[in-house]
C-alpha positions in Angstrom: 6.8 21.0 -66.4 5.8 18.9 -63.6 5.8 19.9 -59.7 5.1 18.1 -56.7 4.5 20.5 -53.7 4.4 19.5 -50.1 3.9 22.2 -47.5 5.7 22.4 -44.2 3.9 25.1 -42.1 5.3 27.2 -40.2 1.9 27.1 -38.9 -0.9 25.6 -40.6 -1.2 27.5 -43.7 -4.0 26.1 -45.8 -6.8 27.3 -43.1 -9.0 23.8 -43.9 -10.7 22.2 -40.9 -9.7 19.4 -39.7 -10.8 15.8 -41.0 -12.0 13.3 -38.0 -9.3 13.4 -36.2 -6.4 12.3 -21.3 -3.6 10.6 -19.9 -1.7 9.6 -16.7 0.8 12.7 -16.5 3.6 9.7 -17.4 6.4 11.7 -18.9 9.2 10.1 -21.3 12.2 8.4 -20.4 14.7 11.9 -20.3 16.3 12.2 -23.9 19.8 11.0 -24.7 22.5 13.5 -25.6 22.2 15.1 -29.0 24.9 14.8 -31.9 25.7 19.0 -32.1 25.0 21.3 -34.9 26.9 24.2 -36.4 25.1 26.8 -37.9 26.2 27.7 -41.1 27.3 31.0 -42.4 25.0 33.0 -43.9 26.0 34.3 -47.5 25.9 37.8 -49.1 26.7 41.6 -47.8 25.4 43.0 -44.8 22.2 44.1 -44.6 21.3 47.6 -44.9 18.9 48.8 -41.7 15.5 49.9 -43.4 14.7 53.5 -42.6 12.3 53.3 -39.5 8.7 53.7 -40.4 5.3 52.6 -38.7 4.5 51.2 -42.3 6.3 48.5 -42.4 4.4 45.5 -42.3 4.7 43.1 -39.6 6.1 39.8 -39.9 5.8 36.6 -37.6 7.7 33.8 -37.8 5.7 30.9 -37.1 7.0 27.6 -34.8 8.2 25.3 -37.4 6.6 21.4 -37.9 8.2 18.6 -39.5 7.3 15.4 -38.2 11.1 14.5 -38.8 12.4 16.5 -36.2 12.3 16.9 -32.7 10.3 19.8 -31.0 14.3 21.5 -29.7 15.3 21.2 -33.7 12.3 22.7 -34.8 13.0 25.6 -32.6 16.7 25.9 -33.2 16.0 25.8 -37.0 12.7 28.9 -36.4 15.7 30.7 -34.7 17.6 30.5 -38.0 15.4 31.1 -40.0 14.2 34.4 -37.7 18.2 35.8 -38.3 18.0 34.8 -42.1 15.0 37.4 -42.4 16.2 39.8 -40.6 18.5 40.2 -43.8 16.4 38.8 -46.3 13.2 40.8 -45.8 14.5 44.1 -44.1 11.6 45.9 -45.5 9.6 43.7 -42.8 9.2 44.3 -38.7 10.0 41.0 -37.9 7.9 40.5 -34.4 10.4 39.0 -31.7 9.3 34.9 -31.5 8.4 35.4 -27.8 5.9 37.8 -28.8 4.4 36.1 -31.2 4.0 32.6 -29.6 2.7 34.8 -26.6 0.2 36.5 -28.8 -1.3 33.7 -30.8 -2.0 30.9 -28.0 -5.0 29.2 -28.3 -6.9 30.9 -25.2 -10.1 33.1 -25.1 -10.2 36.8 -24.4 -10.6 36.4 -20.8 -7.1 33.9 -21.1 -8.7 30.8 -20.8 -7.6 27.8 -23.0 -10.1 26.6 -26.0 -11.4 23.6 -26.2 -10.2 23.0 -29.4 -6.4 24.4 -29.5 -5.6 23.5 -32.8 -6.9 26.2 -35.2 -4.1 27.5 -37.6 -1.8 29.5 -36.4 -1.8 31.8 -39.8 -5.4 32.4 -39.3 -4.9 33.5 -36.2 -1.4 35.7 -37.4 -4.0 36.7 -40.1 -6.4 38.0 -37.3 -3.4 40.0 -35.8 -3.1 41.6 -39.2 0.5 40.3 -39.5 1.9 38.4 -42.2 3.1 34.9 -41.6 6.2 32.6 -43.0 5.6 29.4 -44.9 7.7 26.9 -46.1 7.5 24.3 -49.0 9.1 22.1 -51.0 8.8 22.1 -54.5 10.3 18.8 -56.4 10.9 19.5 -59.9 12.4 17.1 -62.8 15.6 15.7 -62.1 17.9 17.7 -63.7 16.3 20.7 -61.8 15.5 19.2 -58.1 14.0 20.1 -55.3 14.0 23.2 -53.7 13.0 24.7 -50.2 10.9 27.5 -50.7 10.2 30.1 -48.1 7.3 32.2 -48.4 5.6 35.5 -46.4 2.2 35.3 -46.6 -0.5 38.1 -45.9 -3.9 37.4 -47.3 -4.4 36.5 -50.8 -1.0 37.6 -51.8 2.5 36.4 -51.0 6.4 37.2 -51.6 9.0 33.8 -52.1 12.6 32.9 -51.2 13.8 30.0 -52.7 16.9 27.8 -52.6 18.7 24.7 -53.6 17.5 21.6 -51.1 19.8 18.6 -50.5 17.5 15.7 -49.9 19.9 13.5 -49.3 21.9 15.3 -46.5 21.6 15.5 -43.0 18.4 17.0 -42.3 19.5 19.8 -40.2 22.4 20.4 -42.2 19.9 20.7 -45.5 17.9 23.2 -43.5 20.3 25.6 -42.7 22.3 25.0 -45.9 19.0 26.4 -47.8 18.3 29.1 -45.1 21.9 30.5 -46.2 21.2 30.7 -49.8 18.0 31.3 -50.2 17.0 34.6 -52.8 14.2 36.2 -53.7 12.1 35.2 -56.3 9.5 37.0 -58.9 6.6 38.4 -57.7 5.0 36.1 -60.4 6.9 32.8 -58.9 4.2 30.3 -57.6 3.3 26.8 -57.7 0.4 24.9 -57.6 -1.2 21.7 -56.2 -0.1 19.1 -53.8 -0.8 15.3 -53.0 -3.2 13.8 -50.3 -4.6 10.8 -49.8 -7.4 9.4 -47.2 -6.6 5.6 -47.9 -4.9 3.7 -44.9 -1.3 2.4 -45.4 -0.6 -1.5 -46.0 0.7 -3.4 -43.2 -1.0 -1.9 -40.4 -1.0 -3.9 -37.1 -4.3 -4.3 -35.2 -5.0 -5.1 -31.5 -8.1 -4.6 -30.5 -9.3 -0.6 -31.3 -6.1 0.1 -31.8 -4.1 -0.2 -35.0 -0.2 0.8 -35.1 1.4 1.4 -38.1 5.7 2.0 -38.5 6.2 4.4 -41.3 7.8 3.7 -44.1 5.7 5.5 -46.9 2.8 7.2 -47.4 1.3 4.1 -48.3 2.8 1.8 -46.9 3.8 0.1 -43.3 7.5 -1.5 -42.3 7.1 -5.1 -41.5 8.6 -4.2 -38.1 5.3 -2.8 -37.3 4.6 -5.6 -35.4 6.6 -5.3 -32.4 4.7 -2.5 -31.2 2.3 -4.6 -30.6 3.7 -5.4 -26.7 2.3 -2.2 -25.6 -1.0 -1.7 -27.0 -2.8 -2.2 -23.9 -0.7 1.1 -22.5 -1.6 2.3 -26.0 -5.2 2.2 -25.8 -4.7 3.8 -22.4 -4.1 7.0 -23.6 -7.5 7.0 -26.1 -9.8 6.6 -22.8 -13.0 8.9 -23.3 -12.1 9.9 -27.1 -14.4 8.4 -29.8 -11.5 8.4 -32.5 -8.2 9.5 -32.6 -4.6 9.3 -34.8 -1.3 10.2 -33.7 2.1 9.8 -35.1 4.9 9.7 -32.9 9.0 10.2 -34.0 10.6 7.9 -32.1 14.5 7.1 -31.2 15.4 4.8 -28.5 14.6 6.6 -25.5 13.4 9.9 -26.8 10.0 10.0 -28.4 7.6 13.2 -29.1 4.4 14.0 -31.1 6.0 16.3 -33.8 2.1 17.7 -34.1 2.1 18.8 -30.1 2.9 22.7 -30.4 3.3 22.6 -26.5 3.3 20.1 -23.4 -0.4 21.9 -22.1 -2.2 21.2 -25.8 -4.8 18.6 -25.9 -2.4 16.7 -28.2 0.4 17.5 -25.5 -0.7 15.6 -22.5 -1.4 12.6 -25.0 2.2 12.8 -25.9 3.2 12.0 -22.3 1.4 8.9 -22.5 1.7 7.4 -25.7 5.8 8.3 -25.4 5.5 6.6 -22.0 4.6 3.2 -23.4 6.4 3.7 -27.3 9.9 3.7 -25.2 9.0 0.7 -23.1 8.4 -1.2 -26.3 10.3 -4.1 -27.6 10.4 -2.2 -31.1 12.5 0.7 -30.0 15.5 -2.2 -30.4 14.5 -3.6 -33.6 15.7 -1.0 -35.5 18.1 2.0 -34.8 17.6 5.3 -36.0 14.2 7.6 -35.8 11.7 6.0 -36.5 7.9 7.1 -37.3 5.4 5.4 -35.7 1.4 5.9 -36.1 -1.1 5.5 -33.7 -4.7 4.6 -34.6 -7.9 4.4 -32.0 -12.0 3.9 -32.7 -13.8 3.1 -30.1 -15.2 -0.4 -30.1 -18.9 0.5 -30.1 -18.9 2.5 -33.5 -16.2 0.6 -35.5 -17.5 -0.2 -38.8 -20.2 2.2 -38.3 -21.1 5.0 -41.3 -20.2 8.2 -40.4 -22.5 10.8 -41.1 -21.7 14.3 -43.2 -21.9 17.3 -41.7 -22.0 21.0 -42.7 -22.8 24.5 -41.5 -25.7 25.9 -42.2 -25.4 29.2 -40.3 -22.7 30.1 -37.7 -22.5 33.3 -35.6 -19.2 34.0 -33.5 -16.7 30.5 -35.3 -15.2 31.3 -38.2 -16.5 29.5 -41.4 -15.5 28.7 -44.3 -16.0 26.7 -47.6 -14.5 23.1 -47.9 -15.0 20.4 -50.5 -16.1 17.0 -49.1 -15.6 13.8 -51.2 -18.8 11.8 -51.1 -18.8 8.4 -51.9 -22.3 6.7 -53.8 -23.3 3.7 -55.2 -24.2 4.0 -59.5 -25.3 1.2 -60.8 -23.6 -1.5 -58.9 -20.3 0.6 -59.2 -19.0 3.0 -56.2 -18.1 6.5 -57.4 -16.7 9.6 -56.1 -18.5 13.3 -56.1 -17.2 16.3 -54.6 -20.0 18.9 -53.1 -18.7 21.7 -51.1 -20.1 22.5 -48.0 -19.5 25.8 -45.2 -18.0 24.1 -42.2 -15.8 25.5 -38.5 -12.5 24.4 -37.3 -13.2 20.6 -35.9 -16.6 19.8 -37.1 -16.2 17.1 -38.7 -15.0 15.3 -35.0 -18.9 15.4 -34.1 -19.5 12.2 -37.1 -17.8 9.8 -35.1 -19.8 10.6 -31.6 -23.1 10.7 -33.6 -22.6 7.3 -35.4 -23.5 4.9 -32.5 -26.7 6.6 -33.0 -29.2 4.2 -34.5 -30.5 6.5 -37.6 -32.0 5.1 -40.6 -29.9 5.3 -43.6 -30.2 8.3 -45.7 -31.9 10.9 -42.6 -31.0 14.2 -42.7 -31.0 16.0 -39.8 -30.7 19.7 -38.2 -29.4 20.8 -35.3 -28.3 24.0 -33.0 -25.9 24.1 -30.9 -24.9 26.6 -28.2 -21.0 27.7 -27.5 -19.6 28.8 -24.6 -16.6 31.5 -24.2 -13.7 28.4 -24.3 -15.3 26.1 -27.2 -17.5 23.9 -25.0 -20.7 22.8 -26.1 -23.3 24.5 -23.8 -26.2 23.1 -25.5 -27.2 21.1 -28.1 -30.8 19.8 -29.8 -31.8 18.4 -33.2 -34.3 20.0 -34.2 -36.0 18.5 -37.2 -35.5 14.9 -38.8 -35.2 12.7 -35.7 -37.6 10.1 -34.8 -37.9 10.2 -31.1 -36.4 7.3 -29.8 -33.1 8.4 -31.3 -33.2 12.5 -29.9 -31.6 11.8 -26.3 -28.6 10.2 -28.2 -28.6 12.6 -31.3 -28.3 15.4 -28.5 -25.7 13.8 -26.2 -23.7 13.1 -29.1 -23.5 16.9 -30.3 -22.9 17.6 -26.3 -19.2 16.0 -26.9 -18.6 19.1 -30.0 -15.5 21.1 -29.1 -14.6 24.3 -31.1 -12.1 27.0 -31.1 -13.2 30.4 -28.9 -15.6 32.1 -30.4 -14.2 35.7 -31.2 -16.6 37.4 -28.5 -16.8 36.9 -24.9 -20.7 35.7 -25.4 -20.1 32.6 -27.0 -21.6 31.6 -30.0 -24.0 29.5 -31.8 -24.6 27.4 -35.4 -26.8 25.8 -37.2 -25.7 22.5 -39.0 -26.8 19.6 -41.3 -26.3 16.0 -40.7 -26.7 13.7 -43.2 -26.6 9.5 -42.8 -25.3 7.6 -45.8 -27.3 6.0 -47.9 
């Protein structure tokens, strides 16, 4: 049987780091009333209270993204699905959502915010020694269908919920229809695999560094696309002092919000406010009604085109690490090919390739460098230290200066070791 898995987080559940990829505080045009929505009755008996016991495991529900829904659906929908458990998984101590979005915010243990706020919320659940909620969908053959499943994670091992989804309903509607009827599954229940892709989608408009892009696959760009194009100056506004940067924002008439912005004080947040403040001004919020996705692309002029060079960790005290698998692309016998080499990388490395391609290296250098990380993420210092001909060190170095990381887990900061590697 054939399944196609994609995975809506209730945090970032897969751990990987990130691939590559500050504005006017504008703020969007204030949001239009909202059609209501009913909660629907939850099916089956009562629960039965679990006997207290300090060995029940803790459980946090984590802020739910879906880049189809707005940031007040997504938490009216974490709400449900916090009631639904209380029921479902009584065997649980579900931690109150306050608590938990109080507990796992991106700060350092003196409370100052990372540099990089983005590192999954599971891991950091994980950290907590909690379990965390999950939720896929699984799209079987058609006489089966697709099916929302919901699943509490602790690490390495998992327990499922599943229900019947209705793809073709109101999204909302399908949500909390599957919340109602969702039951528990065997403990040998699983699923395997998923779909990605790092080729662009067809049809994307360019202006300048910028490139904008209307959703209407995976794959593939709606021809309307091109009336976004009245604001791209506004647009390229909000990318001043990044190197590279992608953001897709859900869009309908006057409301408009990056479904990837946990909150208003992330990074992402404040880039919300101005990409929103120009996507509503737009002539292509009247071209078409409905919500619409619409994606954002920047690269600054002076390294467009440019190779990017790999990177990995070669030692790391104080980030978390981990192993990744990087597709590497080579040239055999006239024909390009594909290899996959794993490498030990921290959240966000791979943001430091785009910074160190404007430096002129000869293709094919590898290089080493160490870097030095304050309490909050910051670079503190930075130096190649083998590999580099001399008249390229002062640029190697300030590129690694622009590095940002998540907070190292002690209050001393921390420090790596990594590999650079030109292509070829």
């Amino acid at each position: 049987m054939s399944l196609v898995v994609s995975t809506i987080a209730f945090g970032l559940a897969s751990g990987c780091a990130p691939r590559c990829p500050t504005c006017p505080a504008s703020a969007p045009a204030a949001s239009p009333a909202q059609p209501s929505y009913v909660a629907p009755v939850l099916s089956g008996a009562a629960p039965t209270a679990a006997a207290p016991s300090e060995k029940r495991p803790k459980l946090a529900v984590l802020p739910i993204e879906d880049s189809e829904l707005f940031r007040d659906e997504r938490a009216q929908l974490r709400n449900e699905l916090f009631r639904r458990l209380t029921a479902l998984a009584s065997d649980h101590e579900l931690i109150s959502l306050s608590e938990v979005d109080a507990q796992l915010r991106a700060v350092n243990s003196a409370g100052q915010a990372c540099a990089y706020d983005e590192t999954p919320l599971s891991r950091r659940a994980r950290n907590k020694g909690w379990r965390w909620s999950e939720v896929m969908f699984v799209h079987g053959p058609k006489q089966r269908g697709s099916e929302l499943w919901v699943q509490l994670n602790r690490y390495g091992t998992s327990e499922s919920f599943a229900a019947p989804w209705d793809s073709k309903a109101d999204r909302m509607q399908a949500y909390g229809a599957s919340f109602a009827s969702l039951r528990k599954l065997s403990p040998d229940a699983g699923v395997l695999g998923g779909l990605g892709s790092s080729a662009g989608p067809q049809g994307e408009q360019t202006a300048g560094a910028l490139k904008i892009c209307e959703k209407e696959s995976f794959f593939k760009c709606r021809k309307e696309s091109q009336a976004w194009l009245d604001v791209s100056k506004e647009l390229t506004a909000c990318f001043t002092g990044v190197d590279e940067g992608s953001e897709t924002a859900l869009v309908d008439g006057s409301r408009c919000e990056l479904p990837e912005a946990r909150t208003a004080s992330t990074v992402r947040g404040k880039r919300e406010a101005c990409l929103c403040a120009a996507l509503v001004k737009s002539a292509g919020v009247s071209v078409r009604s409905g919500r619409r996705k619409v994606n954002v692309s920047y690269e600054a002029p002076d390294i467009a085109g440019r190779p990017r060079p790999r990177l990995r960790v070669i030692d790391v005290e104080g980030l978390f690490a981990e192993a990744d698998w990087d597709s590497v692309k080579y040239q055999d016998g006239g024909k390009t090919r594909y290899r996959s080499e794993q490498r030990l990388v921290v959240d966000n490395l791979d943001a430091l390739s785009a910074p160190l391609a404007r430096c002129k290296v000869k293709a094919g250098t590898q290089l080493t460098a160490e870097l030095s990380v304050d309490s909050t993420g910051h670079v503190a210092a930075a130096k190649v230290t083998s590999g580099a001909a001399n008249t390229v060190m002062q640029c190697l170095d300030k590129a690694l200066a622009r590095g940002v990381f998540g907070c190292p887990g002690n209050s001393e900061g921390a420090t790596l070791r990594i590999g650079i590697r030109y292509p070829d």
